[in-house]
C-alpha positions as CSV (number, residue, x, y, z in Angstrom):
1,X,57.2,-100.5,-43.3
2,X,56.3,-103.8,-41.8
3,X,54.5,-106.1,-44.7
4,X,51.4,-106.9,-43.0
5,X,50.6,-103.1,-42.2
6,X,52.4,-101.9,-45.6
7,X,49.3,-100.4,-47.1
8,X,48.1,-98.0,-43.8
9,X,51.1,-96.0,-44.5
10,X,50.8,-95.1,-48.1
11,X,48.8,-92.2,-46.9
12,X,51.2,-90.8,-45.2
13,X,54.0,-91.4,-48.1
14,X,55.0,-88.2,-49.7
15,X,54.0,-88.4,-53.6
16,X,57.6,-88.3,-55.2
17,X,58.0,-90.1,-58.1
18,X,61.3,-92.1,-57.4
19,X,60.4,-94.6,-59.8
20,X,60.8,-91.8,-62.5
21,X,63.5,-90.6,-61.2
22,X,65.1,-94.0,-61.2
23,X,64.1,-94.7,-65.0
24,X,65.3,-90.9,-65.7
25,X,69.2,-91.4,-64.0
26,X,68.4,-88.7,-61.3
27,X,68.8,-90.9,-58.9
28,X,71.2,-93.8,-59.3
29,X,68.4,-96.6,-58.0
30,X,67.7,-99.8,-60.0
31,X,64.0,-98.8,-60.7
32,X,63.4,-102.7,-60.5
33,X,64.0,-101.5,-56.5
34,X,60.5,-99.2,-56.9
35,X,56.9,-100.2,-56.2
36,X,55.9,-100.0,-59.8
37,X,52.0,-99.2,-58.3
38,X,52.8,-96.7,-55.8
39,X,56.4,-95.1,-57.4
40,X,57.0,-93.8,-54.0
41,X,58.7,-96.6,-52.2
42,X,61.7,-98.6,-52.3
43,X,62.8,-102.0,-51.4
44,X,66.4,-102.2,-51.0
45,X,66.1,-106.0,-49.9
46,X,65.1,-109.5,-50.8
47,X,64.0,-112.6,-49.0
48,X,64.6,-115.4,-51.5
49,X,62.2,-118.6,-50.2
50,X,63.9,-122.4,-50.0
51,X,63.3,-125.7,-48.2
52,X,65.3,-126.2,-45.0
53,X,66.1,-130.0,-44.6
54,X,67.8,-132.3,-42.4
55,X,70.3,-134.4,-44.1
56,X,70.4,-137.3,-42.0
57,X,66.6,-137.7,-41.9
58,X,66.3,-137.3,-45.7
59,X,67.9,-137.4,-48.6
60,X,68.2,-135.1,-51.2
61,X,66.2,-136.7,-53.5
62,X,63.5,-137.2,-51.4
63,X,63.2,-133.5,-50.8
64,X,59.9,-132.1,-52.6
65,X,61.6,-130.8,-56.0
66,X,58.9,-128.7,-57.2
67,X,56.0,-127.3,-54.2
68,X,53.4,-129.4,-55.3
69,X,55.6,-131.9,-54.3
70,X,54.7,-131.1,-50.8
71,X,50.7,-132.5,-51.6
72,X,52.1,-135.5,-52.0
73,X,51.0,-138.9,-49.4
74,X,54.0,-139.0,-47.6
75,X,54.3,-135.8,-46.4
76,X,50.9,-135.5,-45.2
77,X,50.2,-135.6,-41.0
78,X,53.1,-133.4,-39.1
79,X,56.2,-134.7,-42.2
80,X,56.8,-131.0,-42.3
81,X,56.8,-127.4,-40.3
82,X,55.0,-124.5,-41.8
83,X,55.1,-120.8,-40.6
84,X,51.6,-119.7,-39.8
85,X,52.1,-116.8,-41.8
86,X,51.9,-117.9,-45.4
87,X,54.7,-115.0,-46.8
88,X,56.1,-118.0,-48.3
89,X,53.1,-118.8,-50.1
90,X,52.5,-114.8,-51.1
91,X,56.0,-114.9,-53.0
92,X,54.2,-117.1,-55.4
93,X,51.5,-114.9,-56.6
94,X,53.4,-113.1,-59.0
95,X,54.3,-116.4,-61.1
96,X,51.2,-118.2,-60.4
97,X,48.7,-115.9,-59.6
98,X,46.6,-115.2,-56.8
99,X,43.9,-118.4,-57.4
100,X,46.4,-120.8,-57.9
101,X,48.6,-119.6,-54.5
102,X,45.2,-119.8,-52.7
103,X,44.7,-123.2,-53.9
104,X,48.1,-124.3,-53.1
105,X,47.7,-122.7,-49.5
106,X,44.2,-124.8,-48.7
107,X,45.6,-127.9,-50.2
108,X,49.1,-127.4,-48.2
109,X,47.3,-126.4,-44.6
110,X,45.0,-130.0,-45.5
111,X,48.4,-131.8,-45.3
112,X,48.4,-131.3,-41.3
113,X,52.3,-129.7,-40.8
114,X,53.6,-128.8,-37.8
115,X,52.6,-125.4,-37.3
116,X,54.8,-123.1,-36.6
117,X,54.5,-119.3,-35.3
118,X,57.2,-118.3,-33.3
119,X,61.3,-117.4,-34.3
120,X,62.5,-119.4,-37.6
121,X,65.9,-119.9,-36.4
122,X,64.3,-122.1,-33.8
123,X,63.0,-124.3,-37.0
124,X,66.3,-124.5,-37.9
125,X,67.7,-125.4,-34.9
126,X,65.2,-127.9,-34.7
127,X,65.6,-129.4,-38.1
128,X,70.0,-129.7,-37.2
129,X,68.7,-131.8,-34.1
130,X,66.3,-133.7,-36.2
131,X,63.2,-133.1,-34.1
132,X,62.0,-132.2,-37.4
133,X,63.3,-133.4,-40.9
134,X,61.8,-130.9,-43.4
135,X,60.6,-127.0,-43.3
136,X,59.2,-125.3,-46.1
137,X,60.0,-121.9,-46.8
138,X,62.3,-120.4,-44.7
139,X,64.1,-117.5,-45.1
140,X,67.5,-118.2,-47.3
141,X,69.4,-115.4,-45.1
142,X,68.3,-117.1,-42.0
143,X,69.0,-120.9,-43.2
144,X,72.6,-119.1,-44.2
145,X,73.3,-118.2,-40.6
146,X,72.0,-121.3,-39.2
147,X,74.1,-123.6,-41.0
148,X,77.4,-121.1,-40.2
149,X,76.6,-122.4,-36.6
150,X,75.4,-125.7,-37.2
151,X,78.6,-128.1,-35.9
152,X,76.7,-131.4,-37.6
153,X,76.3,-130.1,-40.7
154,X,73.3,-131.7,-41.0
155,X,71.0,-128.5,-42.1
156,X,71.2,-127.8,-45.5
157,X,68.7,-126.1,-48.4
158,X,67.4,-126.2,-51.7
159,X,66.1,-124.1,-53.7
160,X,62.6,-124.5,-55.8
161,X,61.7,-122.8,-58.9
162,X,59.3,-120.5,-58.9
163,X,61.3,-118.9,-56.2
164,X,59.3,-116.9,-54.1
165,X,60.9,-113.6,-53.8
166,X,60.2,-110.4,-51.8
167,X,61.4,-107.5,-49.8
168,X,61.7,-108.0,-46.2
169,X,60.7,-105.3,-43.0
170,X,62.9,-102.6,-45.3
171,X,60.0,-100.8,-47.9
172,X,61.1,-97.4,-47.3
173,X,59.1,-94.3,-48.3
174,X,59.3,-90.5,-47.0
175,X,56.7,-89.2,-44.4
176,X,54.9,-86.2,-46.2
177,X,56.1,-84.3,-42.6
178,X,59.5,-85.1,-43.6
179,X,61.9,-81.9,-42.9
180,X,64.8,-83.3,-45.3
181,X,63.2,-85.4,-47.4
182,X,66.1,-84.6,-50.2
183,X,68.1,-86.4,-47.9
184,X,65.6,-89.1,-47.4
185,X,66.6,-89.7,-51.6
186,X,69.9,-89.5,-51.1
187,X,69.8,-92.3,-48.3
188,X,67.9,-94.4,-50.3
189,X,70.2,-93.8,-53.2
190,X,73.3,-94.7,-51.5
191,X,71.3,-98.2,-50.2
192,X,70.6,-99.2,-53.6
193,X,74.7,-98.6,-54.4
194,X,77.2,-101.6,-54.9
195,X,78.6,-99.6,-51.7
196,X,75.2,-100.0,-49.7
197,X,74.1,-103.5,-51.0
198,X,77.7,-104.8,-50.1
199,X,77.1,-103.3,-45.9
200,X,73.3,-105.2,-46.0
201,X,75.0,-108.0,-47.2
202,X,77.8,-108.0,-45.0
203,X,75.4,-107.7,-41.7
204,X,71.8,-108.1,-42.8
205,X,73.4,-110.4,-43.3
206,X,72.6,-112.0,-47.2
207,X,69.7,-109.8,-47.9
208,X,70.6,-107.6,-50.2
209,X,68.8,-107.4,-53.6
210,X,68.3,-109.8,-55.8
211,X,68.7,-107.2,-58.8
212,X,72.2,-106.2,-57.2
213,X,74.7,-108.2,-59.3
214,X,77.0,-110.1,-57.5
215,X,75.0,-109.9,-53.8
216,X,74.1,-113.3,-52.7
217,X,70.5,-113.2,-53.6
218,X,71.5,-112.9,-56.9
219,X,74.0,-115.7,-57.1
220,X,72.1,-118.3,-55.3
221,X,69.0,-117.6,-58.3
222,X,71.2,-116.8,-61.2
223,X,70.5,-119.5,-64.3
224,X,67.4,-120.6,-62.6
């Protein structure tokens, strides 16, 4: 279920309650995994949200430390890329609210990035070259991959709290036309297993859930 058409297939969702199942041990799913709203889907995944910099081009402490930081003077007029769509900014809503987000979304676009619409691992090929010195909000798993092949070692991340957290293209729910949707459960069941999280992290690669202990996600935002 794609995230920008998520809600045009809730219709056609069968109505089990996994999230109760979950809560009631009959399936073996962290219910923190379940849409709380919907109970019928799952989200076996995260995308954790960071800032993709160039090391040679700026320091570390010159890198925004908190995303207001990014309003600031000197990173107004093409000092940064942007994706053109703002997931990064919709992984704050749920610590700042929606208003606030918005806000932060009009005052960010006013800065005049570079905008950006096509493959992100093009940003971040860009950034190692230094055609550009700072992106903001790139996909951790896909920063991870590009610094595994980065020979300079010049790309490198941080990560800023609130950290904007969601599933990625992996909501999963069971068409009400389903003819084994029993074994739809136990798929999903055996996703959200230490077994399961351990193959997504191993060649997702990095994206499995932040409430999995021990999978990347969770390291990388453990004690913030």
């Amino acid at each position: 279920m794609p995230p920008d058409f998520g809600k045009e297939y809730i219709p056609y969702l069968m109505k089990q309650d996994i999230l109760g199942m979950a809560r009631h041990g009959v399936l073996k799913i962290d219910p923190r995994m379940v849409h709380s709203g919907e109970r019928n889907i799952v989200g076996v995944t995260s995308a954790i949200r960071v800032v993709a910099y160039n090391k040679k081009l700026i320091s570390e402490d010159k890198v925004p430390a908190k995303w207001e930081d990014f309003l600031k003077p000197e990173f107004k007029g093409k000092k940064f890329v942007l994706d053109l769509r703002p997931r990064q900014v919709a992984g704050l809503v749920p610590a700042w609210g929606l208003e606030r987000a918005l806000d932060f979304a009009r005052k960010v676009a006013a800065q005049q990035p570079v905008w950006w619409g096509s493959s992100a691992a093009r940003v971040n090929t860009a950034i190692t070259t230094g055609e550009y010195s700072l992106y903001l909000g790139p996909n951790f798993s896909i920063v991870k991959r590009s610094m595994s092949k980065d020979p300079t070692g010049n790309l490198s991340y941080k990560i800023i709290e609130p950290v904007p957290t969601g599933i990625i293209e992996h909501a999963s729910g069971i068409l009400n036309t389903a003819d084994h949707p029993h074994a739809a459960l136990l798929w999903f069941e055996f996703l959200a297993s230490p077994e399961g999280q351990e193959i997504i992290d191993k060649y997702e690669p990095l994206r499995a859930s932040v409430f999995t202990p021990d999978s990347v996600t969770e390291q990388e935002v453990s004690g913030i």
